[in-house]
N, C-alpha and C positions, 0 to 999 in steps of 0.2 A: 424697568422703573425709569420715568421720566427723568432724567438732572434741574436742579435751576435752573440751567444757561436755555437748555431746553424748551422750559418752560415761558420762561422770559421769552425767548423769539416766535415761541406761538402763540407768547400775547401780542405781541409785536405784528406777526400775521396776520391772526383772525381782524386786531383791530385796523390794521390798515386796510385789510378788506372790507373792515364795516365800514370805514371811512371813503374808500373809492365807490361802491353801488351807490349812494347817494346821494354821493360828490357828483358824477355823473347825472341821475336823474334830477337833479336841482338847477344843474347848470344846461344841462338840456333845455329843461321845462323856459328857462330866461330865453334861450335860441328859439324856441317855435316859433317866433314872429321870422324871424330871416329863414330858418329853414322851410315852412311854407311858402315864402318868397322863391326861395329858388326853385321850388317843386311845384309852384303854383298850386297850393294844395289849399281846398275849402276847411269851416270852421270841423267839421267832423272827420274829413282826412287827417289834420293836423293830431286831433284827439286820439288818434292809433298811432301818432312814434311816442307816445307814452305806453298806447295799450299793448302794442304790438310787445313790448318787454316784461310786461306785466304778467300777460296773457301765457306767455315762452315761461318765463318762470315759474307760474303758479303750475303750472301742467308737471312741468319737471321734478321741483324742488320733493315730491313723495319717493318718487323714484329713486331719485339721488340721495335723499337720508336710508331709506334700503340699499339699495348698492352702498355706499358706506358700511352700515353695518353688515353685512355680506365680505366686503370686499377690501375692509379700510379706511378710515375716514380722510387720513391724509394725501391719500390715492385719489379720491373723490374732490380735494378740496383743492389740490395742484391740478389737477384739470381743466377744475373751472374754471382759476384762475387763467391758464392758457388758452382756452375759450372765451372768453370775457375778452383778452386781450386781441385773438383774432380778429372778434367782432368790431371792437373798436377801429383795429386797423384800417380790414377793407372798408368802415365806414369813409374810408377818405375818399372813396373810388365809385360813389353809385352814379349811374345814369339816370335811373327813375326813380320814381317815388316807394314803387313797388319793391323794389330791391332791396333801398332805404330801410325798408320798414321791416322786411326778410332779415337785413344787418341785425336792427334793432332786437328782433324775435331770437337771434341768437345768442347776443348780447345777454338777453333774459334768461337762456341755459346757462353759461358760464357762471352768472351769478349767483344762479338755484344752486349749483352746484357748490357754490360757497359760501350760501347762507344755510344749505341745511347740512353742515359739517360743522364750520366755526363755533358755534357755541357748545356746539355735544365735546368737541375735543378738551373746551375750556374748562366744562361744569366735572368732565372725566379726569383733570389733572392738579385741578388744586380744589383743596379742604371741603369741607359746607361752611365753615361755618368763616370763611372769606370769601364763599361764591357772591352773595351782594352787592363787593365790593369788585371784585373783578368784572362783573357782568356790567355796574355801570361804567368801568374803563371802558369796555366794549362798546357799549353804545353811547358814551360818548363819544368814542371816534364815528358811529354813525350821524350826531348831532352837531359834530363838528365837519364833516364830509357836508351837512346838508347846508351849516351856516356860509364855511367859502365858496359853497359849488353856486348860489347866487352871485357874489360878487364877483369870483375867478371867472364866471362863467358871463357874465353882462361885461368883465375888462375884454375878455379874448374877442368874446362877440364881436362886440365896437372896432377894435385894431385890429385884427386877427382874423376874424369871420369863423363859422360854427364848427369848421371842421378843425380847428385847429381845439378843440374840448377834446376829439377822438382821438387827436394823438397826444395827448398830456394823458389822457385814460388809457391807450395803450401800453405807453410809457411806465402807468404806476400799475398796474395789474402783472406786466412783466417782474415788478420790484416784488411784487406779492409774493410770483412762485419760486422767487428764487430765497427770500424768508422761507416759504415752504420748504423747498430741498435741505433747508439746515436744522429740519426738526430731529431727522434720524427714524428709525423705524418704529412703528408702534406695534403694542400688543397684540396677540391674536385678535382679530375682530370678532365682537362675540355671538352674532349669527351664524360662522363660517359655515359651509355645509347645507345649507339650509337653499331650498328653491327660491329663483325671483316671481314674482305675480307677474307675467308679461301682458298675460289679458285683462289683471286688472288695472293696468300702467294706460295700456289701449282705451280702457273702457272709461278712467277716468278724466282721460285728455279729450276723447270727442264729447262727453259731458262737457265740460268747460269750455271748449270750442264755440259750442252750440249757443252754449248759454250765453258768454260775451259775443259775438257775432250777432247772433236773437237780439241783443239787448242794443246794439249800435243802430240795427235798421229798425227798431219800432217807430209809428205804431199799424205798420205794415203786416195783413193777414200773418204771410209768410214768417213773417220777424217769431210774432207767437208761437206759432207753430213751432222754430226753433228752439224757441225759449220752454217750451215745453214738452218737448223731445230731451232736453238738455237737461231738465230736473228729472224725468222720468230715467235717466241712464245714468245720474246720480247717483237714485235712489237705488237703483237696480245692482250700484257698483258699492254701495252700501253691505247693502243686504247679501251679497256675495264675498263681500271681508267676513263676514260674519261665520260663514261657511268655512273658510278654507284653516287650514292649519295654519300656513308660514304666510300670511296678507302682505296686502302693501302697506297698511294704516291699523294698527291694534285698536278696530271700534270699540273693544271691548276696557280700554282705559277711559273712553268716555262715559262707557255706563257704570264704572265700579271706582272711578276716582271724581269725585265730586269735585278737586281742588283744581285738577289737569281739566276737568270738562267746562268749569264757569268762567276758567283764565284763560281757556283758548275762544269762549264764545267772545269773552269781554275786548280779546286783542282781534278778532277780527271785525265785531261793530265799531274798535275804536277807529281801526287804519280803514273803513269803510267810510266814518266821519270824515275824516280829516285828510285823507291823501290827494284830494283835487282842490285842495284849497290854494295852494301853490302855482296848480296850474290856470285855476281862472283869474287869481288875480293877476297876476304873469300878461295875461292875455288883454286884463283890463287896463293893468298899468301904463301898458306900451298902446294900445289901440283907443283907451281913450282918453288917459291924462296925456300922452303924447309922451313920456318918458323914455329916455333911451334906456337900452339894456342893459349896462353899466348903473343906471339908475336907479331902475327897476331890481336890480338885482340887489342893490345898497339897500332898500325898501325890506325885500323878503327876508334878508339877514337877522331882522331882530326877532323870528320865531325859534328859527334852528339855534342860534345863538344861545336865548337862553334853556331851550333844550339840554346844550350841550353844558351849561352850567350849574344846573341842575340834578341830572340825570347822576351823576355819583352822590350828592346827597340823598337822593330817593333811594337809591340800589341800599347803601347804608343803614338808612332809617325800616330799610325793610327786611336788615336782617333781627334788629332790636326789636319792632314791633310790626303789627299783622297786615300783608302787603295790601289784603281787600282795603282796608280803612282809607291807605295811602292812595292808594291805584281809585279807588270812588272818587277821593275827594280831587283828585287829577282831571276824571272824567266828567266832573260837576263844574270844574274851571272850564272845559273844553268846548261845553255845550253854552257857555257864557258867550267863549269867544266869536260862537259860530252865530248866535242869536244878533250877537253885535254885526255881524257881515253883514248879515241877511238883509239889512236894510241901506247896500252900499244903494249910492248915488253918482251922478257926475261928477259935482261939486262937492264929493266926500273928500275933507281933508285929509293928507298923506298922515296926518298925526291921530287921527283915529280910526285907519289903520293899521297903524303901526302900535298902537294901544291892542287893538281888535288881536293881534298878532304876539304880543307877548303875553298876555291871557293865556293862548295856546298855545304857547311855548312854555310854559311854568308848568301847564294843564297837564301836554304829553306828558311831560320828562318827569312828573310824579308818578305816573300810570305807569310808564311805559318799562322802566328797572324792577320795579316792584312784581311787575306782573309776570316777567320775564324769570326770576326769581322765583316765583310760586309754582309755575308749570315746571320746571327744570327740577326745584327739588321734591317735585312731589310724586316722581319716579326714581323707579329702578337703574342702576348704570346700564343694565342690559338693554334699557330703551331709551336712552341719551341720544341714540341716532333719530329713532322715531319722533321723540318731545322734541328734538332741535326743527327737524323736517317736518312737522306738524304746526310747529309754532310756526315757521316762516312761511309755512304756507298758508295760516291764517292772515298771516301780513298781507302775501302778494292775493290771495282772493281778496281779502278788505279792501286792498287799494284797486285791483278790478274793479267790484264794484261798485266806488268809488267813481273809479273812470264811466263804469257804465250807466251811472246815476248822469252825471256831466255829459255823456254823448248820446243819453235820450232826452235830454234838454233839448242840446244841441240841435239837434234833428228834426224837434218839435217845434224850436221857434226860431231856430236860422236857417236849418235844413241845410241846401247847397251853397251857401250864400258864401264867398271868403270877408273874411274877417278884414275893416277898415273903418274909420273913421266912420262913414254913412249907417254902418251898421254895429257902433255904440250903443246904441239904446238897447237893443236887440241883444247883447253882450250883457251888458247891464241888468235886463231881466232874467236873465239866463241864471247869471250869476245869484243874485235875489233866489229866485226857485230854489235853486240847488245850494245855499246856505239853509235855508228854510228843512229842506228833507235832510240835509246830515245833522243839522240841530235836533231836529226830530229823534235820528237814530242814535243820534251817542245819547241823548236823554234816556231811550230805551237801557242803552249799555249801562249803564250804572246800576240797574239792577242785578245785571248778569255778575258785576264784581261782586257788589254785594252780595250775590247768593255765595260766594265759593268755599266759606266757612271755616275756620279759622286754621293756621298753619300753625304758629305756635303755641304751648302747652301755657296756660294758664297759670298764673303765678307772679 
């Protein structure tokens, strides 16, 4: 049985974990203008030290909540942690761009590794009926990781230069595992004994490979071809869960829990909306308001911000009443905010931006505790590993394709072009487009919340 002191230090854990992953991608996304500098890297190179982690993570992160429940979740969750921190390290050390991006791709394991643990241990150690509230502690530390990783991440920039982000992340991923070692041993895991899917781990990584790869070089014969190879092996690694006894992904909670199956479609339209929005205007800020990164960064602050102020009143309000209701009307702010992008300009003032940006920051952080809350209790403990690893990996594919919404823009109307001044405008449309198609898709999303049907009893 867990202790307090216990329990307190793996909330302590989990949310300083959720706080570094994207502390890191936030403070990153402000450095792409200098770390393309130094790699000489075009506007669609640049768009893979986002995808490259993305990509690493989403592959993993099924795996990893299997091995968890196989194996241990806290076994799983210190690993990553020392993976994650590797990756940071040798970031200090690359020669090319290619290596760089190899860092980054591992970077994206350690993480998996930490995102599909931390919530199963949470939802496993304290009550139901305080999960609400502790889930949005959690990701407020995710909300707060996102709001200083702009501005920590535009200071270091500036004075410091970009590789000094990978060792302040090496630094705090270190602090993570060693939180971790003072959790103490956990309970048997409750797969023990049970086979790992290794062909279906295989089969759904070169799916995903395919498909974000496919999706970077369109609208190249080849690119299709990939792009549909990539759904056909999907599909095939579907239909093969379905088959096996011990899977890597229980399809079968999708088709017999309506609540687990509409909150993971709704969380991944929504991180499909909304995860490049950081990165283009990031992009825009510095190449065509001329804004230093420090700047820029002070700019992106007011979305994650009020996220993170947010995001425990939502968790809350969603234990009291029904998370669909919350989580729509989140989603309905969200597609407000994007509609407002969609029509950025040169001459768009930084204050209707930053209006454009706290819309989506209220938006998320109602959606995002509430909906997190619905899939988590809408299972069994014996699949705590799976809902944790299922949900995160609707994340990291939403925010794939996301990126890969963004990098066949990209491709389309900059192509090889690197990013500067002359090719503002070019930036500027780019951006337009791809406001316009996630506006689109979270509009869609709101249905999907709405369908998920209600969680609590009537009365």
């Amino acid at each position: 049985m867990i202790t307090r002191s216990q329990r307190i230090l793996l909330l302590c854990a989990a949310t300083l974990a959720a706080f570094l992953m994207p502390f890191m991608g936030s403070a990153v996304n402000v450095a792409l203008p200098a770390i393309g500098q130094t790699f000489s890297m075009t506007a669609l190179s640049i768009s893979w030290v986002a995808s490259a982690f993305l990509l690493a993570a989403a592959i993993t992160l099924l795996p990893a909540g299997r091995l968890a429940d196989l194996h241990g979740r806290r076994t799983v969750f210190l690993s990553g942690a020392v993976i994650f921190a590797a990756g940071s390290f040798f970031s200090l050390f690359p020669q090319t761009q290619a290596v760089f991006i190899g860092l980054r791709a591992l970077q994206g394991v350690g993480a998996a590794m930490t995102f599909s643990t931390g919530t199963a241990m949470l939802i496993s150690a304290y009550r139901p009926e305080i999960r609400g509230r502790i889930l949005g502690i959690n990701i407020a530390g995710v909300y707060i990781g996102l709001t200083v990783g702009p501005f920590i991440g535009g200071l270091l920039v500036q004075h410091l230069g970009w590789k000094s982000i990978f060792a302040l992340t090496s630094l705090m991923s270190l602090a993570v595992a060693l939180c971790a070692c003072g959790i103490g041993r956990e309970e048997q895991p409750p797969a023990r004994g049970e086979p790992f899917d290794f062909s279906g781990a295989a089969l759904y990584a070169v799916a995903l490979l395919m498909l974000m790869y496919g999706i970077s070089q369109l609208p190249s014969p080849a690119a299709w071809a990939l792009c549909a190879a990539g759904l056909v092996c999907l599909v095939f690694f579907v239909r093969k869960q379905l088959e096996k006894a011990f899977p890597l992904i229980n399809i079968r909670l999708f088709q017999t829990n309506r609540v687990f199956a509409f909150s993971n479609l709704a969380a991944l339209i929504n991180y499909c909306a909304t995860f490049a929005v950081t990165f283009i205007l990031s992009l825009y800020l510095q190449h065509v308001k001329g804004l230093s990164p420090f700047e820029a960064g002070t700019v992106l602050v007011v979305e994650p911000f009020l996220q993170a102020v947010f995001s425990p009143l939502a968790g809350r309000l969603s234990d009291r009443y029904e998370p669909r209701v919350i989580a729509s009307a989140g989603m309905a702010l969200t597609v407000t905010g994007l509609l407002c992008l969609s029509f950025l300009a040169a001459e768009t003032p930084l204050g209707h931006i930053a209006a454009c940006l706290a819309v989506l920051g209220i938006g998320f952080a109602l959606f995002s505790s509430p909906n997190v809350n619905a899939i988590m209790s809408s299972v069994d403990n014996r699949y705590y590993g799976v809902a944790s690893a299922t949900l995160a990996t609707m994340r990291m594919v939403g925010q794939m394709l996301s990126m890969g919404i963004a990098m066949l823009v990209f491709a389309v109307i900059l192509g090889e072009k690197s990013l500067s001044a002359e090719t503002g405008g070019r930036l500027i449309l780019s951006g337009r487009l791809i406001f316009g198609i996630l506006s689109v898709t979270c509009f869609l999303g709101i249905f999907a919340s709405l369908a998920r049907g209600r969680m609590h009893p009537r009365g």
